[in-house]
N, C-alpha and C positions, 0 to 999 in steps of 0.2 A: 448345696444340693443341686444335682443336672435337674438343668430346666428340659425337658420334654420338647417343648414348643420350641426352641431353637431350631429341631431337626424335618420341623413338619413339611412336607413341601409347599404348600399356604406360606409359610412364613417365612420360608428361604424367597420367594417369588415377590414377597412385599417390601425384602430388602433389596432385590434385583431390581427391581422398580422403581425405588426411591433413589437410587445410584445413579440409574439411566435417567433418571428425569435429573437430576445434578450435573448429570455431563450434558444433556440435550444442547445449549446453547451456543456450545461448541465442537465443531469436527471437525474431520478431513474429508474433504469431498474430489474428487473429479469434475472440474466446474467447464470443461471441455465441452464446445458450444453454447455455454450460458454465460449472463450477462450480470453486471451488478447495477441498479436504476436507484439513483439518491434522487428522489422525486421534487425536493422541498429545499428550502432555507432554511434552516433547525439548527439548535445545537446540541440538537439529541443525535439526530440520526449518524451515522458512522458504521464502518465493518473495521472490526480488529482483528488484528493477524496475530499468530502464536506462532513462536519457532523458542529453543533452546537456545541455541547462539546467546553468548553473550561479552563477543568482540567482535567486531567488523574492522578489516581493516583497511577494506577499499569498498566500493559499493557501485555496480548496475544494477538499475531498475529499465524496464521495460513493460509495453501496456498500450490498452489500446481504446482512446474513449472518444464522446465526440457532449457538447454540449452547447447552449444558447448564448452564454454567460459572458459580458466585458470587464465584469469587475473584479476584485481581489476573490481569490476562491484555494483551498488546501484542499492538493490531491493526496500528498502522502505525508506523514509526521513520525515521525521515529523521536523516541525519547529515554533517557535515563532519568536519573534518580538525580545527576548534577550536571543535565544537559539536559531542557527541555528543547531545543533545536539542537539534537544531536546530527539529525538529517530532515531534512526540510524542504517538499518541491512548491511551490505556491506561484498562483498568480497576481503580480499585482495589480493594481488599479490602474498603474499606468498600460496604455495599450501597447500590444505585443510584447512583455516583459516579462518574465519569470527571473524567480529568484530563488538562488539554492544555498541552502545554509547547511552550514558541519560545525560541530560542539559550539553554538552561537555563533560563529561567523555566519556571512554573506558574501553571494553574488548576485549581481542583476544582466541577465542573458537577454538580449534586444534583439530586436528584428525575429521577435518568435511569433510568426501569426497562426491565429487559431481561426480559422473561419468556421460561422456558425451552422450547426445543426448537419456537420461533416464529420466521418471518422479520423481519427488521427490519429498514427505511431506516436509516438516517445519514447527514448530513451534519454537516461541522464546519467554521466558516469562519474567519480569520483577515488582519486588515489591518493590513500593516506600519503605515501610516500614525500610526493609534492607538491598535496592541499590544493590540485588541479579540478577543477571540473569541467563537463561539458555537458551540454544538452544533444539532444537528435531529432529532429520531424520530422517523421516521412524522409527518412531517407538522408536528408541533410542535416550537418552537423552545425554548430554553433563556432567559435573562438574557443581556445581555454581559457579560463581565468582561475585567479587564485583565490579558494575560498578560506581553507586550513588542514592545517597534515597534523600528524596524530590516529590511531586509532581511534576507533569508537570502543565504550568499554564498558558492563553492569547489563544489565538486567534488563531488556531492550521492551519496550512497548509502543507499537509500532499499528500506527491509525489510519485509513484510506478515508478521507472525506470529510476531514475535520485538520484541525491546528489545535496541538496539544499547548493549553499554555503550563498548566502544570503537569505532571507526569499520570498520565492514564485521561486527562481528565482539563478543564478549563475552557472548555470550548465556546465560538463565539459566534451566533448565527451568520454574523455577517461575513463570516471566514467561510463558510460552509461552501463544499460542492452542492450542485447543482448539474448533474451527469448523468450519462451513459458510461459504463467502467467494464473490459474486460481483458484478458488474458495479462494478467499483470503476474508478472518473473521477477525474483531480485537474487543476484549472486553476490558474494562478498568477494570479487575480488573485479578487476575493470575490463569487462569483454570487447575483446577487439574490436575495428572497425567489420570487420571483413563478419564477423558472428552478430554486429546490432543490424548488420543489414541484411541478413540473411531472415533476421526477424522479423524486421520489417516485412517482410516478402512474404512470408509465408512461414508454413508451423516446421520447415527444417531447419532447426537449432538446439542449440543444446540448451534444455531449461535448465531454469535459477536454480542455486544448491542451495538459498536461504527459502523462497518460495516457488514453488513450483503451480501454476493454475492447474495442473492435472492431480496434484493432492496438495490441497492448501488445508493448514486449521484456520478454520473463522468463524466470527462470531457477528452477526448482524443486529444491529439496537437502530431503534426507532424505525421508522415506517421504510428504512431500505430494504429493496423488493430484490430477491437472485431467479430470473427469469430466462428461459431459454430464447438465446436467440436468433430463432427462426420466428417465435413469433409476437419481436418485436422492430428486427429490421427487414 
């Protein structure tokens, strides 16, 4: 028999309701002058990025944060299903070093100083082709070294402020940022010299075709705060 109640406007609105509260914890936003603030040492807190991709076959990222921090800390974790370090930018313990890993390989990038409680560029590039990477600071670039060539490939789940050890998930407080994070771009293919520095500089560049900060999907867990800032620099 037709249910009546199906058509009621009451109860078409209580279905629209319950939908939008299911999607609430993730959108797309314009994050254009705001900031992202991982306040703590947690291995809760994190922002996860959505995108459909699900092959990479070279990778810039680009971004711009500034924090207190000497020790080992995970700004970005990309991961599959049989690569939890499918990409990987981390700090380690030792000083001035970052380390960038592809489908579990590594590099370790030196002479990279982060002085505290100062903004900083980064970029980091990477080309399947010849399992090349590089880093950027403000401006200046790193050596290349050789991490691993191969595509990236599956179902990507990809973490800003945490180190995935298992896929979505394994997190370890002592890995944790501890940040100020914003205008973070990632293209899937290696942006020239002549476009990471144009980013550096200022907002004329061509954003990321994987993320874009003027419509990102994200998702925010634990106490990370997205705050405008103006009024917090």
């Amino acid at each position: 028999m037709w249910d009546i109640r199906s058509t009621r406007p009451d109860h078409m609105m209580e279905k629209l309701l319950l939908i939008l509260v299911a999607l609430a914890p993730c959108w797309a936003a314009d994050l254009s002058g705001k900031l992202l603030i991982f306040p703590r040492e947690s291995n809760i807190d994190h922002v996860k990025l959505k995108t459909s991709k699900t092959v990479l076959n070279s990778v810039t990222t680009c971004f711009r944060f500034m924090t207190d921090m000497s020790k080992s800390y995970s700004i970005l974790s990309v991961a599959t299903a049989a690569h939890t370090n499918a990409f990987v930018l981390y700090k380690t313990d030792e000083e001035n070093v970052f380390r960038v890993h592809v489908l579990d390989g590594g590099a370790d990038f030196r002479s990279v100083p982060i002085a505290p409680n100062t903004w900083h560029s980064m970029c980091t590039t990477w080309d399947s082709a010849t399992g090349l990477a590089q880093l950027w600071l403000n401006g200046n670039s790193t050596i290349k070294r050789y991490v691993k060539n191969g595509p990236i490939t599956g179902a990507l789940s990809i973490v800003l402020g945490q180190d995935q050890d298992t896929y979505g998930g394994g997190f370890d407080a002592k890995q944790s940022l501890v940040a100020m994070l914003s205008d973070f771009h990632m293209w899937d293919y290696v942006l020239p010299a002549a476009e990471i520095r144009l980013n550096m500089d200022g907002p004329c560049f061509t954003p990321g075709n994987v993320f874009d900060w003027r419509n990102i999907q994200h998702e925010l867990a634990g106490e990370v705060i997205l705050a405008k800032a103006s009024d917090v620099v």
